[in-house]
C-alpha positions in Angstrom: 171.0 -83.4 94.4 171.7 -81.3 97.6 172.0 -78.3 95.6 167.9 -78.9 93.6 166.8 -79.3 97.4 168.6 -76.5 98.7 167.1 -74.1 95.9 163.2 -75.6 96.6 163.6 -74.9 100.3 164.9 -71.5 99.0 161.6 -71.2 97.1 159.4 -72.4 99.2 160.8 -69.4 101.8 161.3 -66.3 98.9 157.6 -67.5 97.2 155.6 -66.4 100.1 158.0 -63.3 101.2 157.1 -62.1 97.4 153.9 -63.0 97.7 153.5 -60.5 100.9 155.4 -58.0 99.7 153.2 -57.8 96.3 150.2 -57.7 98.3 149.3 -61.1 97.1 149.5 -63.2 100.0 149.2 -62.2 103.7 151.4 -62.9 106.4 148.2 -63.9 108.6 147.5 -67.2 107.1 148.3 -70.5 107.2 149.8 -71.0 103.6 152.2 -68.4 104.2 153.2 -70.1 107.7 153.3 -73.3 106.5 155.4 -72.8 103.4 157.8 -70.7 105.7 158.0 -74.0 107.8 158.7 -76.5 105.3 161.7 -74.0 103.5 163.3 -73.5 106.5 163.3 -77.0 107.6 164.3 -78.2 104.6 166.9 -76.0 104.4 167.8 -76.4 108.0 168.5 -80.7 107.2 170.6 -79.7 104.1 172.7 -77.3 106.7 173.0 -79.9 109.3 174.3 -82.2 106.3 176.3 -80.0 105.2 177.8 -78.9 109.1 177.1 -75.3 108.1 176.3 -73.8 111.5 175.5 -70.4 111.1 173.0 -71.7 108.4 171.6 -74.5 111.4 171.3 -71.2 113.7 169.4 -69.4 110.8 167.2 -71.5 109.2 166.2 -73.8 112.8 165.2 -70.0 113.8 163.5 -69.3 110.8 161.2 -72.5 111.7 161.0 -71.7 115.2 159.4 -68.3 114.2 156.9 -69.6 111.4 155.6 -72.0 114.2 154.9 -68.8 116.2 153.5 -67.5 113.7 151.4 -70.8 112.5 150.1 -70.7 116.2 149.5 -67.2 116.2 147.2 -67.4 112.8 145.7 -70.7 113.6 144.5 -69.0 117.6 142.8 -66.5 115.1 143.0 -63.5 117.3 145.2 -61.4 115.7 147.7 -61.2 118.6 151.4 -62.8 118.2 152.1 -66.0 119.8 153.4 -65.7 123.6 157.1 -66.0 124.4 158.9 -67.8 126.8 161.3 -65.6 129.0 
């Protein structure tokens, strides 16, 4: 069971990366943000399940970025989100 959720998080990341790099599906929109999102977290609980760190590291980083980048596309101006220093 862990594996068949582990392979739709893995989807629901490499669907809109082909998607972009096809020309299909922009990087500027909310699908693409939000599909990022729910892959990575899902991938990040199956980590933590699993105690596979580097993956925890990876995939919570993966999720931290789409928010940025959710933000960034829903603030509409183009620009990327701001980072904290």
């Amino acid at each position: 069971m862990i594996q068949t959720i582990s392979v739709i998080g893995a989807l629901l990341i490499l669907l809109p990366f082909v998607g972009s790099q096809l020309g299909r599906l922009s990087t500027r929109t909310v699908a693409y943000q939000v599909l990022n999102i729910i892959g990575s977290g899902v991938l990040t609980i199956v980590a933590v399940l699993e105690s596979q760190y580097g993956f925890i590291i990876l995939e919570a980083a993966w999720a931290v970025a789409s928010f940025a980048g959710l933000y960034s596309v829903l603030r509409g101006d183009g620009s990327p989100a701001p980072l904290s220093h």
